[in-house]
N, C-alpha and C positions, 0 to 999 in steps of 0.2 A: 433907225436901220440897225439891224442886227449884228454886233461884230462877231468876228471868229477868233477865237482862242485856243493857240496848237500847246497839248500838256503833252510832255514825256514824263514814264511814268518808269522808274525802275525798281526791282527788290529784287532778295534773292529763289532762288527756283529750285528745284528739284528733280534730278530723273529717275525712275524707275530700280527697283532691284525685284527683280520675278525671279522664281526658280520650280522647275518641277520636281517633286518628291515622289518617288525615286527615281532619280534620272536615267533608269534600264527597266522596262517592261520584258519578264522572257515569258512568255506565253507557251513555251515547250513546243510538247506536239499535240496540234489540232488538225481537226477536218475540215478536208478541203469544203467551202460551202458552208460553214457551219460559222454563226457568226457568239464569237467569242467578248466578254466587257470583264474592264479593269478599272475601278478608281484609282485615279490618282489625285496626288495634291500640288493646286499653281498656289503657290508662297508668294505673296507681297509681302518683299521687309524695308520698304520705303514708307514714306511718311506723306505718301501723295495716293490717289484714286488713281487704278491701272486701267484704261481701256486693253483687251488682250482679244487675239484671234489667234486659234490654232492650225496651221497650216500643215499636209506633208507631200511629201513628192506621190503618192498613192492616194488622189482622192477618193478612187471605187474603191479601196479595200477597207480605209479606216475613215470613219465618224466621229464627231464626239458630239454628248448631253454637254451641256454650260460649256461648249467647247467657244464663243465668244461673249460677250460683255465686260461688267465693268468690277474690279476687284478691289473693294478698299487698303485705303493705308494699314500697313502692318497686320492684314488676315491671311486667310487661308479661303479655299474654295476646292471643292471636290467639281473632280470633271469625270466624268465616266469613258475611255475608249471604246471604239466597238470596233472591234478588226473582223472583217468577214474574208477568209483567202481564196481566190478564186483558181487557183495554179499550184501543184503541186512541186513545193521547191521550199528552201529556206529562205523566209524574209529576214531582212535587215534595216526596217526602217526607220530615217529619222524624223521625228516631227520637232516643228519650230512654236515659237510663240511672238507673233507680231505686238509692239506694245504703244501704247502713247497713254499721255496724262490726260485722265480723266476730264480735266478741265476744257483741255484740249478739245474733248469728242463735246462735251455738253456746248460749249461758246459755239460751235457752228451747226450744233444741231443734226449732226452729221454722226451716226453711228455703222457704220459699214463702210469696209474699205472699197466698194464699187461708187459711192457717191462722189459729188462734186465739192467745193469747198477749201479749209486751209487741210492741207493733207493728214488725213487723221493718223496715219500707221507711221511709226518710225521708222527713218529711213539709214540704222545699222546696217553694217554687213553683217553677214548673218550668222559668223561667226561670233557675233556678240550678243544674239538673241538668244533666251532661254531653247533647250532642246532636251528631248527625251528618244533615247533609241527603244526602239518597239520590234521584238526577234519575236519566231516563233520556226517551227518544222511543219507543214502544213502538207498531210497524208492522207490518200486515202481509206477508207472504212477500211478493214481486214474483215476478209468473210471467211469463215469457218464451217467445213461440212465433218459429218461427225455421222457413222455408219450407226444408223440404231436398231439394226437388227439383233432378234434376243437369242444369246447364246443357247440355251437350254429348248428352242423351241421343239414341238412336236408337227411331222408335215403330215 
């Protein structure tokens, strides 16, 4: 018969240090409708593999490329923003970076925060997650009419 053998198993562990580079996107003034992109850079200076999700309070206006996966110990990773503004006004947004160890997403197989499983996204306040504010003035077109009739003509 088979016996059971219960191991505890302990070492020591590591959390995360992400940061976005530059942590202020100003995007000035754009048009309204007109969909604007910025790289930036998510900085791992941990010594662990970052799973990372980019979140903001504006999902219609802003997207990102590589805006989730997973970020090695001690890199860098370019993510592209796409802000498209649909309201003529000044934005102020901030966006976050949800995190957990890599180890973490891989052991349950579990890459998205909508899945089931041991919870892959850390559960900081959110004041301690990475954040980038993202401003812009969002106008629209200016039209320009302009007389071109010719001074010197003959009627």
């Amino acid at each position: 018969k088979p016996q059971t053998v219960w191991l505890n198993i302990y070492g020591a562990g590591s959390g995360g240090a992400v940061k976005f580079e530059p942590d202020i996107i100003d995007f000035n003034e754009l048009v309204v409708g007109t969909e604007v992109t910025q790289v930036i850079k998510l900085v791992n200076q941990s010594d662990v593999t970052m799973y990372h999700d980019i979140v903001s309070s504006m999902p219609d206006n802003l997207h990102y490329k590589d805006g989730q996966g997973f970020i090695s110990a001690n890199s860098v990773k370019r993510v592209t923003i796409c802000f498209t503004p649909d309201q003529r006004k000044y934005y102020n947004v901030t966006i976050s970076c949800k995190l957990s160890t890599g180890s973490e997403a891989k052991s349950t197989l579990d890459q998205g925060p909508n899945h089931t499983g041991m919870q892959l996204l850390m559960d900081a306040p959110l004041e301690e997650l990475p954040e980038c504010q993202v401003l812009g003035n969002a106008v629209y077109p200016t039209l320009a009419i302009m007389d071109v009739r010719a001074i010197n003509r003959l009627e």
